[in-house]
ROTOR-944050 format. One record per residue (C-alpha): residue number from 1; residue in one letter; chain; x, y, z. Coordinates in nm, 2 decimals, m for minus. Example, Ala and Ser with C-alpha at 12.3 -4.5 7.8 and 13.67 -1.06 7.14 Angstrom:
(1; A; A; (1.23; m0.45; 0.78))
(2; S; A; (1.37; m0.11; 0.71))
END
This chain:
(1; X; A; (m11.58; 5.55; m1.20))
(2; X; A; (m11.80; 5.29; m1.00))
(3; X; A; (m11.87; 5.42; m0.62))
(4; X; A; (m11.92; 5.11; m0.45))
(5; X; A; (m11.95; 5.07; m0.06))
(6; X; A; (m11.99; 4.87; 0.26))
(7; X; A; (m12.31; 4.91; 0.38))
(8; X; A; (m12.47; 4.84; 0.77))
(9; X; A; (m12.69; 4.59; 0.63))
(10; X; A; (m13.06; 4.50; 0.79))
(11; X; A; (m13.06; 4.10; 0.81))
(12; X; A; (m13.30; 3.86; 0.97))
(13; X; A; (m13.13; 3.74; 1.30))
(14; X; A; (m13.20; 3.34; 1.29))
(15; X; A; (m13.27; 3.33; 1.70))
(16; X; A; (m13.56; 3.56; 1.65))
(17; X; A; (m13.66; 3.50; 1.28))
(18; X; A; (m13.60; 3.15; 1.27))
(19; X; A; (m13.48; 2.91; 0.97))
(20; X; A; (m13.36; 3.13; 0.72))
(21; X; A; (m13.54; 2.87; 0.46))
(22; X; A; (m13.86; 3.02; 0.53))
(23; X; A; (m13.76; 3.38; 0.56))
(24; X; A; (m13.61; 3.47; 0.19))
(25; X; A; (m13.82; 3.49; m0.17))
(26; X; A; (m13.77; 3.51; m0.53))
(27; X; A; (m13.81; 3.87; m0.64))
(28; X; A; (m14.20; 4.00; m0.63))
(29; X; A; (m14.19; 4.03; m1.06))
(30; X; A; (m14.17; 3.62; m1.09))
(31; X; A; (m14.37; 3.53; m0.84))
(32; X; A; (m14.72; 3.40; m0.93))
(33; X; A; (m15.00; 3.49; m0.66))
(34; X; A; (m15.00; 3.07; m0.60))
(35; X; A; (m14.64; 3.11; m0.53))
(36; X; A; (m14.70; 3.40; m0.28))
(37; X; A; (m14.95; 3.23; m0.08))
(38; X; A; (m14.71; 2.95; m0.01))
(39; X; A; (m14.41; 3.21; 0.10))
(40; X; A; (m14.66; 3.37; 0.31))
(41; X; A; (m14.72; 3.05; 0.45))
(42; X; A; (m14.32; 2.90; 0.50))
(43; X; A; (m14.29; 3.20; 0.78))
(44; X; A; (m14.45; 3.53; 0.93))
(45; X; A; (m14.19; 3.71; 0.87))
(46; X; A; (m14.09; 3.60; 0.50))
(47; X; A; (m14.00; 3.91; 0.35))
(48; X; A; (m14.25; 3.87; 0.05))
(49; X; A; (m14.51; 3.99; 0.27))
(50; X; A; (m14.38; 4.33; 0.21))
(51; X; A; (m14.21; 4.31; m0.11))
(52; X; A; (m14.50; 4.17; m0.26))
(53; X; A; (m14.80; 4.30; m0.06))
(54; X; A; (m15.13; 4.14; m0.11))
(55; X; A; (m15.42; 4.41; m0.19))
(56; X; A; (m15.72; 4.40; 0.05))
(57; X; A; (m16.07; 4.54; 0.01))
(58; X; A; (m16.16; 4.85; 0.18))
(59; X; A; (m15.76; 4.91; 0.13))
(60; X; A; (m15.71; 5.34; 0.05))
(61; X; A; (m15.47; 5.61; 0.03))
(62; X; A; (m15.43; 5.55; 0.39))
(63; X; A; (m15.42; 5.19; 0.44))
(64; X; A; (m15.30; 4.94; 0.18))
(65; X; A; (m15.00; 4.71; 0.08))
(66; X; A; (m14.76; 4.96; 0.15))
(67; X; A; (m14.87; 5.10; 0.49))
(68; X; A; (m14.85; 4.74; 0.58))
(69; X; A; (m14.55; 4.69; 0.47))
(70; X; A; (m14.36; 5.01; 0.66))
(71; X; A; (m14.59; 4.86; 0.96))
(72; X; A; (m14.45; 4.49; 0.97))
(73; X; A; (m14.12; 4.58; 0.91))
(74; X; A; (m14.08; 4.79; 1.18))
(75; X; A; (m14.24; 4.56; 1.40))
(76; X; A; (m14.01; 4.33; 1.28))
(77; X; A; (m13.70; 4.57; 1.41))
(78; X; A; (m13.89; 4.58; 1.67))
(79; X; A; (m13.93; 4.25; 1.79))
(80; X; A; (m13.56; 4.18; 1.69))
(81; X; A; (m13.67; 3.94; 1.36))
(82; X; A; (m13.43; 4.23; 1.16))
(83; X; A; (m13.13; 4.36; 1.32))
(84; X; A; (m12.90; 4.58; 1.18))
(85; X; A; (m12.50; 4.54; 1.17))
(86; X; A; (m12.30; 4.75; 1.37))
(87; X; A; (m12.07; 4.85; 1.13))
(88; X; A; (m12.07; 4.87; 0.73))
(89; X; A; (m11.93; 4.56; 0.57))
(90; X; A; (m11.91; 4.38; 0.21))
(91; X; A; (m12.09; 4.12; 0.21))
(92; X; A; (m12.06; 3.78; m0.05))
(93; X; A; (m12.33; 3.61; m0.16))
(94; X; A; (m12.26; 3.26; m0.30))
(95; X; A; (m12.64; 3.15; m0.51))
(96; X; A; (m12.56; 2.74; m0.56))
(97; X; A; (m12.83; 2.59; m0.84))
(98; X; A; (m12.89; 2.34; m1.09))
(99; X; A; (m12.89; 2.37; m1.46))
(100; X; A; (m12.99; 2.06; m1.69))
(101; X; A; (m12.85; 1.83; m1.42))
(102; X; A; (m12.52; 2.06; m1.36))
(103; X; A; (m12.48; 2.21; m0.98))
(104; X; A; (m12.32; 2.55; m1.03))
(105; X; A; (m12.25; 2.84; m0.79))
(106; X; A; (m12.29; 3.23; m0.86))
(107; X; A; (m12.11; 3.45; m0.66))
(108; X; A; (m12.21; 3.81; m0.61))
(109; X; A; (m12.10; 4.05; m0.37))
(110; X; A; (m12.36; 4.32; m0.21))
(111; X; A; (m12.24; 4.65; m0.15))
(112; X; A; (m12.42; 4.99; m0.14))
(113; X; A; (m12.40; 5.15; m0.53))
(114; X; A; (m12.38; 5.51; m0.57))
(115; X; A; (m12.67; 5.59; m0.84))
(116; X; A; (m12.57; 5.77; m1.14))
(117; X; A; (m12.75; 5.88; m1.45))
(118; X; A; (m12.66; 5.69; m1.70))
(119; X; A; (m12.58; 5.97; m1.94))
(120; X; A; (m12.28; 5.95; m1.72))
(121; X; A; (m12.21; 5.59; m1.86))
(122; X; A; (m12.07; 5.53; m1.52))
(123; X; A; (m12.34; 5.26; m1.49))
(124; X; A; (m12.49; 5.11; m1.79))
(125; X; A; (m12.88; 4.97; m1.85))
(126; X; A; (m12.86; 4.71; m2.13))
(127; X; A; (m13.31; 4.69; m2.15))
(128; X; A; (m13.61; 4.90; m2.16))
(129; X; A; (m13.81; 4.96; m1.84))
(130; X; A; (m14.21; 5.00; m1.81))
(131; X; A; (m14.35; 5.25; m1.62))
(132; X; A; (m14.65; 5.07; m1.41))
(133; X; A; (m14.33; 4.86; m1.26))
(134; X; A; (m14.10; 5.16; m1.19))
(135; X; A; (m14.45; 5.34; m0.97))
(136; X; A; (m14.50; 5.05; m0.77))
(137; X; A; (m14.16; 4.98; m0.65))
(138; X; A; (m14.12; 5.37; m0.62))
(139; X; A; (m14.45; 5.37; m0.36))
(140; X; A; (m14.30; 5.08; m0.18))
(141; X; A; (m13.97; 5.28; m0.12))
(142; X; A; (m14.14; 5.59; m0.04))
(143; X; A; (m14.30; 5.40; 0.22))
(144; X; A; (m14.07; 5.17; 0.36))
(145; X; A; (m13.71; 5.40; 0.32))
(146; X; A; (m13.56; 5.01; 0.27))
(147; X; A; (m13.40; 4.86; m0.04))
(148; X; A; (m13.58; 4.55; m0.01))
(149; X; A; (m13.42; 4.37; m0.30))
(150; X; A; (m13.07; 4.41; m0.52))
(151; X; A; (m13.01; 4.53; m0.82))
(152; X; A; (m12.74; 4.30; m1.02))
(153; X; A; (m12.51; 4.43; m1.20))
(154; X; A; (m12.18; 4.31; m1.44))
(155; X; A; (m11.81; 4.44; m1.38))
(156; X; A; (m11.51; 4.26; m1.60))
(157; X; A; (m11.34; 4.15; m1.33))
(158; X; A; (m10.95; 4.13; m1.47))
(159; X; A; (m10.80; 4.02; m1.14))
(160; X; A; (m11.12; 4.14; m0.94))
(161; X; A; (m11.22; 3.77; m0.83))
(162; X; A; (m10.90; 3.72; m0.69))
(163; X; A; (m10.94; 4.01; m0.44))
(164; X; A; (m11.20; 3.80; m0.23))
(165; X; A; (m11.06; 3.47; m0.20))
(166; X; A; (m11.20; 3.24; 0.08))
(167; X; A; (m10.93; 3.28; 0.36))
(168; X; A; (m11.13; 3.64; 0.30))
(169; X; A; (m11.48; 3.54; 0.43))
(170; X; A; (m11.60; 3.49; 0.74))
(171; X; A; (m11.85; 3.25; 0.89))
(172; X; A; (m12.21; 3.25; 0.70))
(173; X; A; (m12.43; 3.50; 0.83))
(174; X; A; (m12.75; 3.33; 0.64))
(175; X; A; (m12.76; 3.00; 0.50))
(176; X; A; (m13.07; 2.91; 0.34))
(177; X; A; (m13.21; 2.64; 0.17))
(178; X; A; (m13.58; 2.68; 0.04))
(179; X; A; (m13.80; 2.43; m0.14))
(180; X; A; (m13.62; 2.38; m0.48))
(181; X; A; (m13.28; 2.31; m0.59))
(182; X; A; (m13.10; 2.69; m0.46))
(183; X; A; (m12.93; 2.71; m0.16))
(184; X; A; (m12.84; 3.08; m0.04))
(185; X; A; (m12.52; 3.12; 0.16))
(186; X; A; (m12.41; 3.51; 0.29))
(187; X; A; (m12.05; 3.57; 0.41))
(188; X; A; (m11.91; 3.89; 0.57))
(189; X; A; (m11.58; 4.05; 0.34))
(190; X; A; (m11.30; 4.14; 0.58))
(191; X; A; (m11.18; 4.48; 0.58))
(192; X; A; (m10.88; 4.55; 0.40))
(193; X; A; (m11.08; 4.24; 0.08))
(194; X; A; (m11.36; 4.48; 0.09))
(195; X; A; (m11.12; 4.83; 0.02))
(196; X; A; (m10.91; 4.63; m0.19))
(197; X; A; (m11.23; 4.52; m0.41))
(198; X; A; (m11.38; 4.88; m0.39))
(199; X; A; (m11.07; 5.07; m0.55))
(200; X; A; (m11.07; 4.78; m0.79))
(201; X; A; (m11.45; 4.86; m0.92))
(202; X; A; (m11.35; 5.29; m0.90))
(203; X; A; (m11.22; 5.22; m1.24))
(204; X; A; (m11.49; 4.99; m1.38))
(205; X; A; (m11.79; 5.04; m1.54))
(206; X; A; (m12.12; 4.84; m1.44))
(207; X; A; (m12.35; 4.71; m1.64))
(208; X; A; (m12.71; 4.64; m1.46))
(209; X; A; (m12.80; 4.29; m1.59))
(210; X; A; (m13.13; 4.31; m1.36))
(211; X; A; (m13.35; 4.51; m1.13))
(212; X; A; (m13.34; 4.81; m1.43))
(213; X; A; (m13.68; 4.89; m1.25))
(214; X; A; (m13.52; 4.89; m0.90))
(215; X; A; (m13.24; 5.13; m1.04))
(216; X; A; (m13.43; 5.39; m1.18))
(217; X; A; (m13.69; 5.37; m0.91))
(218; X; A; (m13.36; 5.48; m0.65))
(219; X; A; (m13.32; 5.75; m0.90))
(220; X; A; (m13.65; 5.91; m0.90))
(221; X; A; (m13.64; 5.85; m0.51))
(222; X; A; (m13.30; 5.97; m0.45))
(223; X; A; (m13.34; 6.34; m0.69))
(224; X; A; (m13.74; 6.38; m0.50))
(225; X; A; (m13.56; 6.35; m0.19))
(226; X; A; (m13.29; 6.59; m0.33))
(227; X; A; (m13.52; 6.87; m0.44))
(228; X; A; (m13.72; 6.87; m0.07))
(229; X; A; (m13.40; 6.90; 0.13))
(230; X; A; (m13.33; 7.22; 0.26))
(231; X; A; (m12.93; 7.11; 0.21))
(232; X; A; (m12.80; 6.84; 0.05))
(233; X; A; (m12.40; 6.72; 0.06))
(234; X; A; (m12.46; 6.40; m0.20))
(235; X; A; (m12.34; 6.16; 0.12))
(236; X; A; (m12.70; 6.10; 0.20))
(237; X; A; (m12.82; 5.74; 0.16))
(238; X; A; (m13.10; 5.81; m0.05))
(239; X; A; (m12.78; 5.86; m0.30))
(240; X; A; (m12.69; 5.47; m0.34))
(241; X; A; (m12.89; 5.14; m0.43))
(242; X; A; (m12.85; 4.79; m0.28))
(243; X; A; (m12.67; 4.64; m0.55))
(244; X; A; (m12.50; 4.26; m0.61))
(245; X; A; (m12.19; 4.27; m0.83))
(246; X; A; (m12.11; 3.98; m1.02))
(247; X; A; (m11.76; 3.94; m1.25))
(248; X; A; (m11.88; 3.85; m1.62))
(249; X; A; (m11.61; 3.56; m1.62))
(250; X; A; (m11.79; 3.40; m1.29))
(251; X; A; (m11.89; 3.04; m1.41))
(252; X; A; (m12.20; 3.04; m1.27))
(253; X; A; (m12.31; 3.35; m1.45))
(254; X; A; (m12.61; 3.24; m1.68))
(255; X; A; (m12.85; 3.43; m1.91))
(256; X; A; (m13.13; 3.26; m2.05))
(257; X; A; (m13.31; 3.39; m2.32))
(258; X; A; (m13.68; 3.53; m2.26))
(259; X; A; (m13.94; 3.34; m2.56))
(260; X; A; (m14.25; 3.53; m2.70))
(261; X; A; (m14.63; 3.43; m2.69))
(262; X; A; (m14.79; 3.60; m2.97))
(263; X; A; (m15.14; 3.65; m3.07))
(264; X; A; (m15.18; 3.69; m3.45))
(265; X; A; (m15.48; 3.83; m3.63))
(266; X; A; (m15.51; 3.53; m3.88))
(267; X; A; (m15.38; 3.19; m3.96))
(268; X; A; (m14.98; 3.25; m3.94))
(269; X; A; (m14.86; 3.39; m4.27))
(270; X; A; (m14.59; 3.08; m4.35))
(271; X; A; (m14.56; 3.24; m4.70))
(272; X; A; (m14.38; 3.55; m4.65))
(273; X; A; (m14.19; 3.40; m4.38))
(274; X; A; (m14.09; 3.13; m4.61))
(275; X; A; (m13.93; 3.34; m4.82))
(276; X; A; (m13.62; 3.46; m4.57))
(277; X; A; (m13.66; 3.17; m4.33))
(278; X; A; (m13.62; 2.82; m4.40))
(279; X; A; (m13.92; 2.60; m4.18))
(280; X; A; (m13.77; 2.29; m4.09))
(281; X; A; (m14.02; 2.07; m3.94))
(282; X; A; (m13.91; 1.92; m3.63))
(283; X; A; (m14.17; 1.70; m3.54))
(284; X; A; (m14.51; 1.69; m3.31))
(285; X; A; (m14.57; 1.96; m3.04))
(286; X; A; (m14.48; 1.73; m2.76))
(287; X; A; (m14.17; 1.70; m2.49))
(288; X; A; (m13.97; 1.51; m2.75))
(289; X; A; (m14.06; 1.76; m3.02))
(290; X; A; (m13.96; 2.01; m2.82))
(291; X; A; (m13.66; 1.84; m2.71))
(292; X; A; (m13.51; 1.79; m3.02))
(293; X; A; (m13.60; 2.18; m3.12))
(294; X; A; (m13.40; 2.30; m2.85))
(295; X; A; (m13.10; 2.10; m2.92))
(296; X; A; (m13.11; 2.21; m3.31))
(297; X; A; (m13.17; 2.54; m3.18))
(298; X; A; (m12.86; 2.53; m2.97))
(299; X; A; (m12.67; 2.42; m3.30))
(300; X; A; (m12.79; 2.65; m3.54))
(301; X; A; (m12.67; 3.05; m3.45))
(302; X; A; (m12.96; 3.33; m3.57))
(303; X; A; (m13.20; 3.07; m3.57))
(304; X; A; (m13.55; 3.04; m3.40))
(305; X; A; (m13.81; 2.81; m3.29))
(306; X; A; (m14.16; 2.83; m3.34))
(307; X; A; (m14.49; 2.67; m3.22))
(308; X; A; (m14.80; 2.67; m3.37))
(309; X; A; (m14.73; 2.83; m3.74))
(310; X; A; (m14.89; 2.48; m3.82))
(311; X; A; (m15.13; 2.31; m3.59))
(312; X; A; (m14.92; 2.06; m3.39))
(313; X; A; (m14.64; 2.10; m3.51))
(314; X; A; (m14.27; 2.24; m3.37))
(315; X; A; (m14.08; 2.41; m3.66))
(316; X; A; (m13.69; 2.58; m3.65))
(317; X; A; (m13.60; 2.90; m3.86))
(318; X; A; (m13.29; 2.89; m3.99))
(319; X; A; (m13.23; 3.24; m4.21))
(320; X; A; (m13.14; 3.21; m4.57))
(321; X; A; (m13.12; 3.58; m4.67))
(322; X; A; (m12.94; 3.73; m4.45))
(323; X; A; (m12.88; 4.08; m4.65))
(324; X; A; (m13.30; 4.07; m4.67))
(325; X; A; (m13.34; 4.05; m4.34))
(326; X; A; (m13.04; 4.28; m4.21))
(327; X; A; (m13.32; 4.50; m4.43))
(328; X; A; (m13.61; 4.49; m4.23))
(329; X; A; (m13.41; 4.58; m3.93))
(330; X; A; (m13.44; 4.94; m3.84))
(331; X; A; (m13.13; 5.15; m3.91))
(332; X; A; (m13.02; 5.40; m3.65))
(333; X; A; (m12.88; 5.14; m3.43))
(334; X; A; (m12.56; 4.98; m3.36))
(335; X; A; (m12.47; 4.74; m3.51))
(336; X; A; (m12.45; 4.54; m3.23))
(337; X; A; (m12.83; 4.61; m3.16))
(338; X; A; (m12.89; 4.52; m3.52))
(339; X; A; (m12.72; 4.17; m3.51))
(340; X; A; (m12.92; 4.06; m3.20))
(341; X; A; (m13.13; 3.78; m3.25))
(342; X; A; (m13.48; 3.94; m3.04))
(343; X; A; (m13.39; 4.25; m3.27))
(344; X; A; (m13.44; 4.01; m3.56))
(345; X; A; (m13.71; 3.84; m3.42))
(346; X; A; (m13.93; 4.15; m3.37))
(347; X; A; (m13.85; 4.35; m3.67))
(348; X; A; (m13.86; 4.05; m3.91))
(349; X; A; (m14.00; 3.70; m3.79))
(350; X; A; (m14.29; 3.85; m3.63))
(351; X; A; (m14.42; 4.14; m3.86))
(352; X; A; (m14.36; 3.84; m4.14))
(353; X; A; (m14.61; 3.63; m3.94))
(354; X; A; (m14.83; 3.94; m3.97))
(355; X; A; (m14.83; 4.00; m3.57))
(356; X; A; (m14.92; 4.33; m3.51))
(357; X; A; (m14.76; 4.50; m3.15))
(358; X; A; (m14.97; 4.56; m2.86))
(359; X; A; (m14.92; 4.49; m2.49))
(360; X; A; (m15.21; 4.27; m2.50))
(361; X; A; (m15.08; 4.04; m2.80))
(362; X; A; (m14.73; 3.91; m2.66))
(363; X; A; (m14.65; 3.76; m2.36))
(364; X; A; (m14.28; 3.61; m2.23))
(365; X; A; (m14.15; 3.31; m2.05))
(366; X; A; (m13.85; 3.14; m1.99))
(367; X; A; (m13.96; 2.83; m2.00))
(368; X; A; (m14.01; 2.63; m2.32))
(369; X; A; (m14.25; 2.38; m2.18))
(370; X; A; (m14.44; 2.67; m2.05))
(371; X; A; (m14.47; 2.81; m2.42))
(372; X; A; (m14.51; 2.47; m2.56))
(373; X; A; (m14.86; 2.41; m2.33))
(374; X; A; (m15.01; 2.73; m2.33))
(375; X; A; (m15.00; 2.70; m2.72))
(376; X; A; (m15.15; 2.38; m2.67))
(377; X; A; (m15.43; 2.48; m2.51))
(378; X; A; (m15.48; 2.74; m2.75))
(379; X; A; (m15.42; 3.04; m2.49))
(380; X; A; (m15.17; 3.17; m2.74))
(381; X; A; (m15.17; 3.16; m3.14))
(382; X; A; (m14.81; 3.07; m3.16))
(383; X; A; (m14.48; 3.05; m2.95))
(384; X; A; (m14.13; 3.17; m3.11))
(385; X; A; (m13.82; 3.06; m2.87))
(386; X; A; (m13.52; 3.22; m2.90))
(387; X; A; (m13.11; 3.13; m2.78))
(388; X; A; (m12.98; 3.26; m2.48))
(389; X; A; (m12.78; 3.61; m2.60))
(390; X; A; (m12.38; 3.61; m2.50))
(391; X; A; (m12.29; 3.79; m2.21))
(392; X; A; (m12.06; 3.98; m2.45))
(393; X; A; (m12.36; 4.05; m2.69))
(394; X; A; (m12.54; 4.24; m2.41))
(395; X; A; (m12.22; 4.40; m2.27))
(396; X; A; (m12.18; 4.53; m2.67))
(397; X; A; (m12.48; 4.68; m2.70))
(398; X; A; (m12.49; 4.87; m2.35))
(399; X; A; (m12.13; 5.01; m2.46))
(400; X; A; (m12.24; 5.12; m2.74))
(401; X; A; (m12.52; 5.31; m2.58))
(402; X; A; (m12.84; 5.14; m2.68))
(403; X; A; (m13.05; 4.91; m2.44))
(404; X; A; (m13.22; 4.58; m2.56))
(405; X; A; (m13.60; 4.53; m2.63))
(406; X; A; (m13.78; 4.51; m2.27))
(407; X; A; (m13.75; 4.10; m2.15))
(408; X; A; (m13.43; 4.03; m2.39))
(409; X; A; (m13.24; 3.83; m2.12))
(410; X; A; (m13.31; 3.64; m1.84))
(411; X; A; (m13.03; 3.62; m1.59))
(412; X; A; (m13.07; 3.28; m1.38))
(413; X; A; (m13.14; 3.24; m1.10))
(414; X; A; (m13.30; 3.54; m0.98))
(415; X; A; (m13.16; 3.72; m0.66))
(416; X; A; (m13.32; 3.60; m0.38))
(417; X; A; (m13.48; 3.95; m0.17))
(418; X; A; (m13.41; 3.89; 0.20))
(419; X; A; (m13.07; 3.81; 0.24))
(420; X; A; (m12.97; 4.17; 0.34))
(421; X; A; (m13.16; 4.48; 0.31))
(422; X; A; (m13.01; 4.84; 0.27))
(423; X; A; (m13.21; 5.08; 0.51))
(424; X; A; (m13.22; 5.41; 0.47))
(425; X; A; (m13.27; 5.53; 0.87))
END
């Protein structure tokens, strides 16, 4: 099923590029422009200045963000700052991090992915894409011809770990550790661990868990690229994506859920939401309000939190119809789309609160706290915070051919974009 490949892969060389600390980034989609003036500033070569390209005035069709960045980066091979390896390889990629006071370690391993349509169910989406995302990244690529950043997707791994044990791994090729609590550590897969681990995934199926953009940017890229050629065998490298692979049983593995920042048209309708939902009051909006919602809400399955349905205040939903509200849920779906909990929340909690849908009216975050102040300060009407979904939730409803609401799960931490690139010349 699953083509997956060594790759020659584009990597800073540390003589030239310096400390690999300053050199990698958070992907460009969760990066403030604050944050991007500081990567800018840890390094002249930190590969957010052309992932994330800052716009310019007098910039055109013929000079802007991406012309600069297809200009850097070949200066950068230029200069020696990226070299590429000399033959393909595997490469691991060990992400260590902290979690409410817990140090835990994801390991992924980068390969090249061939892209499929996912008609094919070969590769699976599990969310919703926007377009505005999908033509930026798809300039950038035009421009560039370098996968910049990874896509990262699932595979049950049923003996797959085991195929790259340590004794498998060579010396760290990049071994970062940037302001924060993540340290980034890449590894070179021997040989005959990297065909074992490839004829392993021929029979898998993938899931993408993140970069849905990224994938179907490769797409469009790959079949344009496909319709101009005057031949085409399928080998090409336009036909794969840079892709990290991560086993669903891998400890570190972690989704977060993604809360909603809603505008409402009126005071919050507690009324008709009282009738399905039970409010419990937690307390004040404060950290220990919003302390003690979270730990309720970790108790308390199908259930929500909300900020600001009463001024101040921190309330949790707990559901106490469940057939009435299994009834507000639009039919046509799986089942296991029905019984998510952002399903619920957008076809019941929020049209009950009388928010009406527009791009303009909801926002998302992964923090709490973040949620928690920007209600506060009265940038938002209310906040509703939702559990993390289980791996095998999302893995359900991708099987089952249906794909979450855009921003249902927040897989942390983020990839880092630098640690290898996949060029395309």
């Amino acid at each position: 099923m699953a083509d997956f490949q060594p790759f020659a892969g584009l990597r800073y060389d540390p003589d030239v590029a310096g400390d690999a600390a300053g050199l990698v980034a958070p992907p460009y989609d969760v990066v403030s422009a604050a944050e991007r003036a500081d990567l800018y500033g840890r390094s002249p070569f930190n590969i957010a200045r052309v992932d994330y390209g800052e716009e310019r005035p007098g910039d055109s069709d013929a000079v802007n963000r991406y012309t600069r960045a297809r200009a850097d980066l070949e200066a950068w091979r230029d200069r020696g700052v990226l070299r590429r390896d000399a033959a393909p390889r595997l490469y691991v990629y060990d992400q260590t991090f902290s979690l409410d006071g817990e140090t835990r370690v994801r390991r992924s391993v980068f390969g090249c992915l061939r892209l499929e349509e996912w008609e094919r169910g070969i590769v699976l989406p599990h969310e919703h894409t926007g377009a505005t995302a999908k033509a930026d990244r798809l300039r950038l690529l035009e421009a560039t011809r370098v996968h910049l950043s990874p896509i990262m997707a699932l595979y049950r791994g049923q003996g797959g770990a085991a195929l790259l044990p340590d004794a498998a791994l060579g010396v760290p090729l990049l071994d970062a550790s940037p302001p924060g609590d993540q340290r980034h550590s890449l590894r070179p897969v021997a040989d005959d661990a990297a065909r074992a681990l490839c004829r392993f995934l021929a029979d898998q199926r993938l899931y993408v868990a993140d970069g849905h953009h990224r994938y179907e940017t490769a797409l469009n890229y790959r079949n344009a690229c496909r319709a101009a050629a005057a031949s085409w065998t399928g080998e090409e490298p336009e036909n794969f994506v840079l892709a990290a692979l991560v086993d669903v049983a891998d400890p570190g593995l972690v989704v977060l859920p993604t809360h909603r920042l809603v505008r409402l048209p009126g005071p919050a309708d507690r009324g008709a939401l009282g009738r399905l939902f039970e409010i419990e009051a937690i307390g004040a909006a404060n950290a220990a309000g919003l302390a003690r919602l979270l730990a309720a809400l970790a108790a308390a399955p199908g259930a929500f939190g909300a900020v600001g349905l009463a001024p101040g205040r921190i309330d949790l939903l707990r559901p106490k119809d469940a057939a009435a509200i299994a009834a507000l849920v639009p039919g046509g779906h799986p089942e296991a789309w029905r019984r998510l909990d952002v399903a619920v929340l957008h076809h019941a909690v929020l049209p009950l609160l009388g928010y009406e849908p527009a791009p303009e009216r909801v926002a998302f975050a992964d923090d709490a706290r973040f949620v928690l102040a920007e209600v506060a300060a009265g940038r938002w009407d209310a906040g509703l915070l939702l559990s993390g979904t289980p791996i095998e939730e999302v893995l359900a409803v991708a099987d089952a051919g249906e794909r979450m609401p855009e921003k249902s799960t927040y897989f942390y931490p983020k990839l880092a974009t630098g640690v290898v690139l996949y060029p395309l010349d």
